[in-house]
C-alpha positions as CSV (number, residue, x, y, z in Angstrom):
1,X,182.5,-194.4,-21.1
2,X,182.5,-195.3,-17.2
3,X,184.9,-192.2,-15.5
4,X,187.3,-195.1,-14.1
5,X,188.1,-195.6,-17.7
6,X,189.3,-191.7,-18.2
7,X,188.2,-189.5,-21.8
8,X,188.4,-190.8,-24.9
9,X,191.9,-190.7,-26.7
10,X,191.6,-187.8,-29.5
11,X,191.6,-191.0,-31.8
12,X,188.4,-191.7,-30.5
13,X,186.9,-188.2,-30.7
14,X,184.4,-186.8,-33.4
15,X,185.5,-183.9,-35.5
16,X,183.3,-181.1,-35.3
17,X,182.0,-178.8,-38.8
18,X,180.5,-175.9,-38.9
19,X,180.1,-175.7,-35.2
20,X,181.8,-172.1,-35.5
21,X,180.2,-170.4,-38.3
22,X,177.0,-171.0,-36.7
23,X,178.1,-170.1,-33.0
24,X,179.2,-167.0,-34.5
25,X,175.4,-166.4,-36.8
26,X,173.9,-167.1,-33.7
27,X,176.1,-164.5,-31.4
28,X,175.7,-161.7,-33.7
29,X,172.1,-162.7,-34.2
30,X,171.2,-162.9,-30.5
31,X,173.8,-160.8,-28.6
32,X,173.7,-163.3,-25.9
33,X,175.6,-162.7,-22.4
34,X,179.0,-163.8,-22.0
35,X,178.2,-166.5,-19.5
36,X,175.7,-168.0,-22.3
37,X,178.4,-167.8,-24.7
38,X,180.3,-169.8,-22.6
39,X,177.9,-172.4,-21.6
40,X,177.0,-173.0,-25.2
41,X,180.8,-173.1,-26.4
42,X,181.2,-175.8,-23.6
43,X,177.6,-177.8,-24.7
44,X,179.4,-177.6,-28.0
45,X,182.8,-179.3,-26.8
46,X,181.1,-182.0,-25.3
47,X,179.7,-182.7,-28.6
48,X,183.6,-184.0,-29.1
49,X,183.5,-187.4,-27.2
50,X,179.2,-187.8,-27.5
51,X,177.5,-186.4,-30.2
52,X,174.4,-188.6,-29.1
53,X,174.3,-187.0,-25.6
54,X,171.4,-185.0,-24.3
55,X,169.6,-184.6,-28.6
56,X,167.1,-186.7,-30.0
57,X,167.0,-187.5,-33.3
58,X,164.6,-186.1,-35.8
59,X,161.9,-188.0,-37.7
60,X,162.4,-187.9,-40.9
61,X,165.8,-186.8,-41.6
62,X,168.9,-189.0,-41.7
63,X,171.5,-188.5,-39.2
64,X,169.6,-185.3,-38.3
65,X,170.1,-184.8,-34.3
66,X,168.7,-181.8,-32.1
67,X,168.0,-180.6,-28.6
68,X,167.8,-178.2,-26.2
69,X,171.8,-177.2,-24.6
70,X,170.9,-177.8,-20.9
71,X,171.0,-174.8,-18.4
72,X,170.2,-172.4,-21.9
73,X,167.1,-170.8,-20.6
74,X,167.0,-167.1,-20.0
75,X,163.8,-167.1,-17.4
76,X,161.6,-165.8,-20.1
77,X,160.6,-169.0,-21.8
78,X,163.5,-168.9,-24.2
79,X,166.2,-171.7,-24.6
80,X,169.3,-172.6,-26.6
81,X,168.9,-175.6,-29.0
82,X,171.5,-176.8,-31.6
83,X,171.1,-179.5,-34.8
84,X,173.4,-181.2,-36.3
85,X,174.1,-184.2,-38.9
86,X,176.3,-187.3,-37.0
87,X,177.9,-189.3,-39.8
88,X,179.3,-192.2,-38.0
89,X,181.4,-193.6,-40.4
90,X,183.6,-190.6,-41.0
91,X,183.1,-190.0,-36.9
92,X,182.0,-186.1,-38.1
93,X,179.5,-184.1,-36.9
94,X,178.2,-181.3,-38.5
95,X,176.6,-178.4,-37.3
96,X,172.9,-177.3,-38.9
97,X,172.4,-174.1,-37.0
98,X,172.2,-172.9,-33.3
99,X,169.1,-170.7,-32.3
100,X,167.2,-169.0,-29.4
101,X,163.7,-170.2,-29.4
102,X,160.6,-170.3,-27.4
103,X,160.2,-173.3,-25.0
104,X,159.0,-176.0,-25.6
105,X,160.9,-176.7,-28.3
């Protein structure tokens, strides 16, 4: 949506699933910092108005989407990726898991 046109009314917005439970996996899993809590927790809110943004999706799987959260790395080869599911006719996206892995992903 062009920024003279403002966000999307919450009408227009996709409903997130799951999105917590595996934020919460992944924190207790990884013990990452509080600023990379934060930058994932914001990755995740954008995931309100573009679930498309930024992810591929995967071969293979339908409605399967993925990527790496941008800014995620930790300078040791390690990055933050998220998949989810993005069913467009109920405008719900639902989280698959969030992991640390080793780049490239």
């Amino acid at each position: 949506m062009p920024s003279w046109q403002g966000s999307p009314s919450v009408a227009d917005q996709w409903t997130l699933v799951r999105f917590e439970e595996h934020f919460d996996h992944w924190v207790a899993a990884e013990d990452p910092s509080d600023d990379l809590r934060v930058l994932v927790l914001d990755w995740i809110m954008t995931r309100h108005e573009n679930p498309h943004g930024g992810v591929r999706r995967e071969t293979g799987f339908d409605n399967l989407w993925y990527g790496q959260i941008p800014e995620s790395g930790d300078g040791r080869g390690n990055v933050v990726i998220c998949s989810y599911f993005v069913w467009v006719a109920t405008r719900t996206v639902t989280c698959n898991g969030i992991a640390t892995l080793s780049w490239p992903v």
